[in-house]
C-alpha positions as protocol buffer text, in pm:
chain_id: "A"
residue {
  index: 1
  type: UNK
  ca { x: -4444 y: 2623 z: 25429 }
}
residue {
  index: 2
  type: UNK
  ca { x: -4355 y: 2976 z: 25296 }
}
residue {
  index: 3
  type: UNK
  ca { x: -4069 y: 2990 z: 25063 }
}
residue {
  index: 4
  type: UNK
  ca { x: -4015 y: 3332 z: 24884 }
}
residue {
  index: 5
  type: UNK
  ca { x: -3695 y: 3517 z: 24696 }
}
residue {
  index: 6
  type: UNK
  ca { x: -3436 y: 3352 z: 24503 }
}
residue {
  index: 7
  type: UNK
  ca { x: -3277 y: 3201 z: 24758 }
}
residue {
  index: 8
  type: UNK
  ca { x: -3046 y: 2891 z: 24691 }
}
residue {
  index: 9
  type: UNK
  ca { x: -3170 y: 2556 z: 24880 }
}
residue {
  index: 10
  type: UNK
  ca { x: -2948 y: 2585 z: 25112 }
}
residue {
  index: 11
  type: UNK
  ca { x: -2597 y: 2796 z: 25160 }
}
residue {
  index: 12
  type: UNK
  ca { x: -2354 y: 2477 z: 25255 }
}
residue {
  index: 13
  type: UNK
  ca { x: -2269 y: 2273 z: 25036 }
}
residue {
  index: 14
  type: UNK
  ca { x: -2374 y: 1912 z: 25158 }
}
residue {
  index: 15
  type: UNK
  ca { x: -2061 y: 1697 z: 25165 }
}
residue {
  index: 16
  type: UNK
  ca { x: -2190 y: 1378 z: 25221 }
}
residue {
  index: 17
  type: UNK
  ca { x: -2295 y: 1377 z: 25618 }
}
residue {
  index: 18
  type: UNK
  ca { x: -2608 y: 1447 z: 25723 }
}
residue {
  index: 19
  type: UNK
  ca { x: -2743 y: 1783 z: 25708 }
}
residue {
  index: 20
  type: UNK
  ca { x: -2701 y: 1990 z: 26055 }
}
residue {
  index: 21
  type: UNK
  ca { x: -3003 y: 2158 z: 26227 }
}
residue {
  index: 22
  type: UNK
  ca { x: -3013 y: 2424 z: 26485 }
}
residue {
  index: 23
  type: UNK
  ca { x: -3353 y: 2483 z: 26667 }
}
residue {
  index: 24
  type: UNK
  ca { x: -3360 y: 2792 z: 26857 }
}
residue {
  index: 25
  type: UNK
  ca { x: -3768 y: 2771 z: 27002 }
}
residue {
  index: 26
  type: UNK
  ca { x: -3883 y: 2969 z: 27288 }
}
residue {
  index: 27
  type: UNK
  ca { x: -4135 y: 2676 z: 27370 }
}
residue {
  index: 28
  type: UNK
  ca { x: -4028 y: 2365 z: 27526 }
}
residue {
  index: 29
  type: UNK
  ca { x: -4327 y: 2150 z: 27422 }
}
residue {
  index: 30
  type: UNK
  ca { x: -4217 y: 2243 z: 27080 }
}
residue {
  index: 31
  type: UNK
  ca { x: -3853 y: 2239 z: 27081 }
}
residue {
  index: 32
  type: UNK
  ca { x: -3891 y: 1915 z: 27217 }
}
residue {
  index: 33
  type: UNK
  ca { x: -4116 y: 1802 z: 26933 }
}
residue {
  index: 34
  type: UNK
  ca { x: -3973 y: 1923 z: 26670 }
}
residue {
  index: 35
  type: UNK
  ca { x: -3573 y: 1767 z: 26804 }
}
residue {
  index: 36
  type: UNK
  ca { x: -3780 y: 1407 z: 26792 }
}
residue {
  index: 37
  type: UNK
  ca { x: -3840 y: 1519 z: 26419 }
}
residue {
  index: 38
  type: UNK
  ca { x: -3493 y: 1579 z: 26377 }
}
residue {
  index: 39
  type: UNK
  ca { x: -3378 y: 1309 z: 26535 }
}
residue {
  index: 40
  type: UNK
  ca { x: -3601 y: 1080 z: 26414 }
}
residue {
  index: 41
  type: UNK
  ca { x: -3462 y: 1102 z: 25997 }
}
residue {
  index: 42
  type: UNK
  ca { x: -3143 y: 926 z: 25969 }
}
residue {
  index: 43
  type: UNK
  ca { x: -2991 y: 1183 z: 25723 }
}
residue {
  index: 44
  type: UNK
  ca { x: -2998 y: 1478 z: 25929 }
}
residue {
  index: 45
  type: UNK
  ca { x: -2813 y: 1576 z: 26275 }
}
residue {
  index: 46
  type: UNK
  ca { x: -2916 y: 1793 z: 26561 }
}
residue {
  index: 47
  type: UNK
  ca { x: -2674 y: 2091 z: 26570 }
}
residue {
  index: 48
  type: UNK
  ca { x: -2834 y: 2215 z: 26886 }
}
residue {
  index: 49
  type: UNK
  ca { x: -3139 y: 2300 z: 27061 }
}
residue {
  index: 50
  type: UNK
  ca { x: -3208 y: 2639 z: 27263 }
}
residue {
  index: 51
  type: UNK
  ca { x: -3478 y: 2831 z: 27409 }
}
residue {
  index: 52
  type: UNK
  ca { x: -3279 y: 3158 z: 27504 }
}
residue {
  index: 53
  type: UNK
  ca { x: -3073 y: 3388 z: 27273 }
}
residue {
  index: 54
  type: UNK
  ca { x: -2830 y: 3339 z: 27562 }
}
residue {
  index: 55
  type: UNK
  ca { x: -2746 y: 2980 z: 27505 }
}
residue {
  index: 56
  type: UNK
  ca { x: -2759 y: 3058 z: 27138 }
}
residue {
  index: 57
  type: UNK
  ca { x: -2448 y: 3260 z: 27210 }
}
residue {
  index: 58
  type: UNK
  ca { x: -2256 y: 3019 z: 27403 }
}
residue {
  index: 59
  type: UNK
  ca { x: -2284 y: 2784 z: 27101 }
}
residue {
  index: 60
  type: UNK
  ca { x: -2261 y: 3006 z: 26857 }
}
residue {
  index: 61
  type: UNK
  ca { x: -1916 y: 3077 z: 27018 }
}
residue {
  index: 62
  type: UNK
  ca { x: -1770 y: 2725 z: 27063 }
}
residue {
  index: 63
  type: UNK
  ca { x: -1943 y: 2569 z: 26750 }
}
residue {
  index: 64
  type: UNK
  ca { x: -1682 y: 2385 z: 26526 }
}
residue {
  index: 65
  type: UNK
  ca { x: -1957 y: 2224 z: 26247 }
}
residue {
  index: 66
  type: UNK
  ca { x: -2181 y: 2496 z: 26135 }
}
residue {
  index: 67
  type: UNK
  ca { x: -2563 y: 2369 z: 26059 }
}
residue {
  index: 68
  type: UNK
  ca { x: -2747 y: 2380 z: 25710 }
}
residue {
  index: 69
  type: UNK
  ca { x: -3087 y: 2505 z: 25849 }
}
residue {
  index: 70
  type: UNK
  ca { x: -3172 y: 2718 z: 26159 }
}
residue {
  index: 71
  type: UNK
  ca { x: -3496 y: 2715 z: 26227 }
}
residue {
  index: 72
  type: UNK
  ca { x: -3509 y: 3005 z: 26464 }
}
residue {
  index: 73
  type: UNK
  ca { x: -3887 y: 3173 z: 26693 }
}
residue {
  index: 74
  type: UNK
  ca { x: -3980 y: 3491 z: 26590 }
}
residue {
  index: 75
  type: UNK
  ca { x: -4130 y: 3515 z: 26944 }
}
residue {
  index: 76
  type: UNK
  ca { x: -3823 y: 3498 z: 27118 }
}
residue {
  index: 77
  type: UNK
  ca { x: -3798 y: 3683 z: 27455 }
}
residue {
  index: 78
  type: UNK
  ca { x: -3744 y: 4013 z: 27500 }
}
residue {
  index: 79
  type: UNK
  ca { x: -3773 y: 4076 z: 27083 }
}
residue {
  index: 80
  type: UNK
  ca { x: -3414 y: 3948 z: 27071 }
}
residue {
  index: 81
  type: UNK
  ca { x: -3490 y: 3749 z: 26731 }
}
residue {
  index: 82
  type: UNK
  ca { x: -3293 y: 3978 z: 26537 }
}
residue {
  index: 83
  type: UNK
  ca { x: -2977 y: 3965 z: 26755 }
}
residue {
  index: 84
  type: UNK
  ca { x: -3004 y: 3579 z: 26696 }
}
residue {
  index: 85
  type: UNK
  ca { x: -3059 y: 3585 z: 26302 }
}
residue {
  index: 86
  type: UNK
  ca { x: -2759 y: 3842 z: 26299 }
}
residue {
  index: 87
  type: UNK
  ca { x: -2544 y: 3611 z: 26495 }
}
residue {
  index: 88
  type: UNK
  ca { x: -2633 y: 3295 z: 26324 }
}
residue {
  index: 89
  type: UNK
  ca { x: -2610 y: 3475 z: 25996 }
}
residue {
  index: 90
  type: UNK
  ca { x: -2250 y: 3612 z: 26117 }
}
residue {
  index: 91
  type: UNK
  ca { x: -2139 y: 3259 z: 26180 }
}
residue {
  index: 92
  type: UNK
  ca { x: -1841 y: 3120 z: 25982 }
}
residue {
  index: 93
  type: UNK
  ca { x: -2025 y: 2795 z: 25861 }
}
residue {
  index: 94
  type: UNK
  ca { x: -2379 y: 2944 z: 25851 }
}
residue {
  index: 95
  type: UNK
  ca { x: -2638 y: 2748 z: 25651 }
}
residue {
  index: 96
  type: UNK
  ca { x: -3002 y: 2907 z: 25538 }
}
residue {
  index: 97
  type: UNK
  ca { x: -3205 y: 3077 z: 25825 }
}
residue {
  index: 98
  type: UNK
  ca { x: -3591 y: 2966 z: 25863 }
}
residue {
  index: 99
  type: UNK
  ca { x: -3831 y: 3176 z: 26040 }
}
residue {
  index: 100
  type: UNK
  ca { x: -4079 y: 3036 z: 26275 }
}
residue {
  index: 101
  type: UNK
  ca { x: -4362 y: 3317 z: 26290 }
}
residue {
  index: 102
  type: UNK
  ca { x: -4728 y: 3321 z: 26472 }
}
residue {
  index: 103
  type: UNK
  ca { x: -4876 y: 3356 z: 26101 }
}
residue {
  index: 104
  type: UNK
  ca { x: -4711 y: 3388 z: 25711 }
}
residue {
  index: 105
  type: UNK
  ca { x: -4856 y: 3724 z: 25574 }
}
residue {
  index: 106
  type: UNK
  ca { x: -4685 y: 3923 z: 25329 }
}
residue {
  index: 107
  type: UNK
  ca { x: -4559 y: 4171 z: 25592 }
}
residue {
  index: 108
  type: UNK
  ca { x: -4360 y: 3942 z: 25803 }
}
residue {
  index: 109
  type: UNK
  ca { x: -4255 y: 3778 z: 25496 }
}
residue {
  index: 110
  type: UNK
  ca { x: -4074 y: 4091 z: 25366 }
}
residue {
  index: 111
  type: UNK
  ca { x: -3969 y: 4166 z: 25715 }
}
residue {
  index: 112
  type: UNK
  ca { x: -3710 y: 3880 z: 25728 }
}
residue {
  index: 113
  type: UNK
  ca { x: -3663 y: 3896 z: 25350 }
}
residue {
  index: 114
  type: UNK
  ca { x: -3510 y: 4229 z: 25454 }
}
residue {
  index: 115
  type: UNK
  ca { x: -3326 y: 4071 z: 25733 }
}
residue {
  index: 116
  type: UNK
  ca { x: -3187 y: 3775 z: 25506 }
}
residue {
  index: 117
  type: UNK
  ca { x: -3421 y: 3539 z: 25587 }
}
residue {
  index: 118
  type: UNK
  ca { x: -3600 y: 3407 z: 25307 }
}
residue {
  index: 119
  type: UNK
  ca { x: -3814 y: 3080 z: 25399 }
}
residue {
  index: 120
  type: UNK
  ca { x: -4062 y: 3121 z: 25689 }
}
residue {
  index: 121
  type: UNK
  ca { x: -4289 y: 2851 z: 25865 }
}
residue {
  index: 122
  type: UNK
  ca { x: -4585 y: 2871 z: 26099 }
}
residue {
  index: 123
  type: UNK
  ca { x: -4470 y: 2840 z: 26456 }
}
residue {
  index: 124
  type: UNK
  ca { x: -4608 y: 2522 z: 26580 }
}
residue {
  index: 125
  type: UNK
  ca { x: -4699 y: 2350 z: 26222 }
}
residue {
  index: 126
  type: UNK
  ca { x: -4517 y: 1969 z: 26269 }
}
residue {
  index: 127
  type: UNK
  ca { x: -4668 y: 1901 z: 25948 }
}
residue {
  index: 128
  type: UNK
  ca { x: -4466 y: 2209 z: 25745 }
}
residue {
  index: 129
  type: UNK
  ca { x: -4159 y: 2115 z: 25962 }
}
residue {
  index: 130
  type: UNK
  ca { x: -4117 y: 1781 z: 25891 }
}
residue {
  index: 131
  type: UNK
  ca { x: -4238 y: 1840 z: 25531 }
}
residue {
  index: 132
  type: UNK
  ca { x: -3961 y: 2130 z: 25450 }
}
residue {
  index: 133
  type: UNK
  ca { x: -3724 y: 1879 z: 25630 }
}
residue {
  index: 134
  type: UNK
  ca { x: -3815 y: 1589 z: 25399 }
}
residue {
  index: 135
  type: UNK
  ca { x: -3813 y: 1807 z: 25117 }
}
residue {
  index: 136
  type: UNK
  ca { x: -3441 y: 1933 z: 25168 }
}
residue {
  index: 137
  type: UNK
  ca { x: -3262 y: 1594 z: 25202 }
}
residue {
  index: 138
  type: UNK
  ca { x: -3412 y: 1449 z: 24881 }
}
């Protein structure tokens, strides 16, 4: 787990429900994985769950609730990664934007530092997942 900048926890303010999170993975093995993490700790709630930038958009334009964390793939298809930060970042309840990258050097941290995004996690790491996770609803 990668956290850099002087970013605040998260950008919602928690209001006593359980904290929403968006997965947008280009993977299906590991969306699927990482919505039984979600799913699986009682004070959090799956906001939604998307492989495409597409279906990103349909949600993005019907969502009522917002999320606290996005975890969104840096290897989404077609490079469209940046559409989908911009778009989740444009949202009117938009929570803190997590980067799932192939690796956490410097470079691709100041990449989406420049973009907004200031936390970043190895694509595929359960471990870091669930960790950040169980970090942010202590």
């Amino acid at each position: 787990m990668q956290g850099f900048g002087a970013a605040a926890r998260t950008q919602r303010v928690k209001k006593g429900g359980p904290l929403g999170v968006l997965l947008v993975v280009d993977t299906a093995p590991l969306l699927l994985r990482m919505r039984e993490v979600v799913e699986g700790m009682p004070s959090l709630r799956l906001a939604g769950a998307f492989r495409t930038d597409d279906q990103l958009q349909e949600w993005a334009m019907w969502d009522r609730e917002g999320f606290h964390f996005a975890f969104v793939d840096m290897g989404l298809a077609e490079g469209r990664w940046g559409e989908a930060v911009r778009k989740l970042q444009s949202q009117p309840r938009a929570g803190s934007i997590v980067a799932l990258g192939p690796h956490l050097w410097k470079e691709v941290r100041e990449a989406n530092a420049a973009m907004g995004v200031y936390h970043l996690l190895e694509k595929g790491d359960i471990a870091a997942f669930r960790g950040f996770l169980e970090e942010q609803v202590r």
